[in-house]
VMD Tcl script that builds the backbone (N, CA, C; Angstrom):
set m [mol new atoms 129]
animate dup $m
set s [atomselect $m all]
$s set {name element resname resid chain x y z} {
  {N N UNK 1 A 266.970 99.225 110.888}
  {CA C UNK 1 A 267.199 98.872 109.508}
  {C C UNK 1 A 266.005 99.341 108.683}
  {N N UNK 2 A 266.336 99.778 107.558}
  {CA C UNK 2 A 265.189 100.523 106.811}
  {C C UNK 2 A 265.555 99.412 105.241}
  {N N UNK 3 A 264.722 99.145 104.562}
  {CA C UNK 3 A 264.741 98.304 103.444}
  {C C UNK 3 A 263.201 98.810 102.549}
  {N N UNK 4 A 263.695 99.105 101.425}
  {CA C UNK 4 A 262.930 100.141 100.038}
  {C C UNK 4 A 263.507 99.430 98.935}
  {N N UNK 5 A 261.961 98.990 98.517}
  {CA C UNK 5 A 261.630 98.300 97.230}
  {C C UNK 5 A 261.096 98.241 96.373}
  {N N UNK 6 A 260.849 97.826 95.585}
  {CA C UNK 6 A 260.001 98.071 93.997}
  {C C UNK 6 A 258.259 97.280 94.900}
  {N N UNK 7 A 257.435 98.409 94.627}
  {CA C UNK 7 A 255.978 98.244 95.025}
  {C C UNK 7 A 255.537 96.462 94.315}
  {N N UNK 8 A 256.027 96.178 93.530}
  {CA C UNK 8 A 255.407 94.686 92.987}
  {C C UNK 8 A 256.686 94.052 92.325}
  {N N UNK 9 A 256.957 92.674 93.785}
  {CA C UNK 9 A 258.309 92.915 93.874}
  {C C UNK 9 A 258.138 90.966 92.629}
  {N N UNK 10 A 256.979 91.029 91.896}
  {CA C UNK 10 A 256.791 89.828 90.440}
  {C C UNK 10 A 257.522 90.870 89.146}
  {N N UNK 11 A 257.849 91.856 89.681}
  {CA C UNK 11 A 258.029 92.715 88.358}
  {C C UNK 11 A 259.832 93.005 89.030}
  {N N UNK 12 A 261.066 93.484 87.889}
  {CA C UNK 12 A 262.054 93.803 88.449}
  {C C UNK 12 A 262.167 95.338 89.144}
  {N N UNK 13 A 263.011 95.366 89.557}
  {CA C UNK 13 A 263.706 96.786 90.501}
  {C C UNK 13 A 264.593 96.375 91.548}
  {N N UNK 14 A 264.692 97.961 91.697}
  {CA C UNK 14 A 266.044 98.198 92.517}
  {C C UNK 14 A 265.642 98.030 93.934}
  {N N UNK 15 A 266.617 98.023 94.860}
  {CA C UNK 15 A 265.922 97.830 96.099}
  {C C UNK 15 A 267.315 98.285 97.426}
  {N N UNK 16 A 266.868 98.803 98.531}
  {CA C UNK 16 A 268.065 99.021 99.310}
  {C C UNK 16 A 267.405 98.925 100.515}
  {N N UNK 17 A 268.952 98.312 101.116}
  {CA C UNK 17 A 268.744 98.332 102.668}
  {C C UNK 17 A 269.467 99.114 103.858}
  {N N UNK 18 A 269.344 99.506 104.630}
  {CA C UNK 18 A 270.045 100.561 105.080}
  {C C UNK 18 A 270.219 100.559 106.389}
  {N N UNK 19 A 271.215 100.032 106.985}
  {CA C UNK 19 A 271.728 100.135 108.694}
  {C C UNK 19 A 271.725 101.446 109.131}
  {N N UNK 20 A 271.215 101.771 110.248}
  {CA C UNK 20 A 271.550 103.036 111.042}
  {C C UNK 20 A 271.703 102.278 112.526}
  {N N UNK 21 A 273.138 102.919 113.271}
  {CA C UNK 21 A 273.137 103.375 114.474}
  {C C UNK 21 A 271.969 103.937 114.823}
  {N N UNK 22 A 271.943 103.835 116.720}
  {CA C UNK 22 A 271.489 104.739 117.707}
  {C C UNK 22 A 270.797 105.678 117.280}
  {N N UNK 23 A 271.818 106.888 116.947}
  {CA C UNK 23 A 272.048 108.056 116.715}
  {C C UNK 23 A 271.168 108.276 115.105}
  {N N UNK 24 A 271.059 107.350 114.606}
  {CA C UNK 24 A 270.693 107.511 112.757}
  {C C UNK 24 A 271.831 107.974 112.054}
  {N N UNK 25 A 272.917 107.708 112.670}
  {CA C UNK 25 A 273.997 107.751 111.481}
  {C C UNK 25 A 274.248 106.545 110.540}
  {N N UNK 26 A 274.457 106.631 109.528}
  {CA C UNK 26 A 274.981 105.541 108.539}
  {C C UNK 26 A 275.684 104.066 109.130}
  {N N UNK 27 A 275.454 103.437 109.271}
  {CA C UNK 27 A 276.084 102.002 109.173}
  {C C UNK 27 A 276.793 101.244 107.837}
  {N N UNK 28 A 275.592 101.272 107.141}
  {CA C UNK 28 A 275.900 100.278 106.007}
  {C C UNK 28 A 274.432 100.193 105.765}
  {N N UNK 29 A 275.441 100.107 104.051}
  {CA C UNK 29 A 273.967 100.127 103.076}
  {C C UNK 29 A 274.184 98.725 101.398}
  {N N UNK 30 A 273.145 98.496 101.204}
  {CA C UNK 30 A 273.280 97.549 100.397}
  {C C UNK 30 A 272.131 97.443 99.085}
  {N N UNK 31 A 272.569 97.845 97.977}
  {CA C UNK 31 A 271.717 97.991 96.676}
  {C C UNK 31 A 271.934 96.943 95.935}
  {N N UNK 32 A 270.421 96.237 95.801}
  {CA C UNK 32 A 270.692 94.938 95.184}
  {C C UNK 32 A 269.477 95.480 94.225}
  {N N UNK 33 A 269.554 94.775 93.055}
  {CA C UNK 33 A 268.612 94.386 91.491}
  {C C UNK 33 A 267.947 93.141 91.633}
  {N N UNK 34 A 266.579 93.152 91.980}
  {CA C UNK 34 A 265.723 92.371 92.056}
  {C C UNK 34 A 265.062 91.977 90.608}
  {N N UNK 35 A 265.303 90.808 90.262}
  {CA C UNK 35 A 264.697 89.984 89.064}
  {C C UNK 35 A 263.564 89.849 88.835}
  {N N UNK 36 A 262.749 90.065 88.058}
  {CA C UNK 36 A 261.561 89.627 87.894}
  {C C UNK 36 A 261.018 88.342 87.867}
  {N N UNK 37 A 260.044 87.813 88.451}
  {CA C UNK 37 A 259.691 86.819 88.889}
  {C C UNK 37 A 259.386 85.501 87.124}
  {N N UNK 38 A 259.784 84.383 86.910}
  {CA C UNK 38 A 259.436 83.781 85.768}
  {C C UNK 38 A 258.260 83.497 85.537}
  {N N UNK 39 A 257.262 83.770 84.772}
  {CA C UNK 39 A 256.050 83.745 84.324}
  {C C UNK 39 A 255.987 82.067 83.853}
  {N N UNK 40 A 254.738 81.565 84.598}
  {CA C UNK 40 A 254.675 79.880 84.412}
  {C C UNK 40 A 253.373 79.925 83.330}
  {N N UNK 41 A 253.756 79.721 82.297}
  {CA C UNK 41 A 252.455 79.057 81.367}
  {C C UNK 41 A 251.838 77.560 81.999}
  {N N UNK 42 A 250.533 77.983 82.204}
  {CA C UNK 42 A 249.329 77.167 82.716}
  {C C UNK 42 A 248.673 76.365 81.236}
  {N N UNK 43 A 249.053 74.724 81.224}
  {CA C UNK 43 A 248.555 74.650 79.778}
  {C C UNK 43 A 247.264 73.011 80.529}
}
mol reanalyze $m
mol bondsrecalc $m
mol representation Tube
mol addrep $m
């Protein structure tokens, strides 16, 4: 399984994961939109 993501994952992006067979053929793949994390005001 191979999984590729946004380098600073407090900030949004795209992101995928990727099954391979044995062989490195395709399995299944899955593209999800990662949210940016909610910023907490410190008072």
């Amino acid at each position: 399984m191979i999984y590729v993501g946004p380098k600073n994952v407090t900030t949004a992006g795209d992101a995928i994961n990727i099954e391979l067979d044995e062989n490195c053929q395709l399995l299944d793949y899955v593209i999800e939109r990662i949210e940016p994390t909610p910023v907490q005001n410190s008072k």
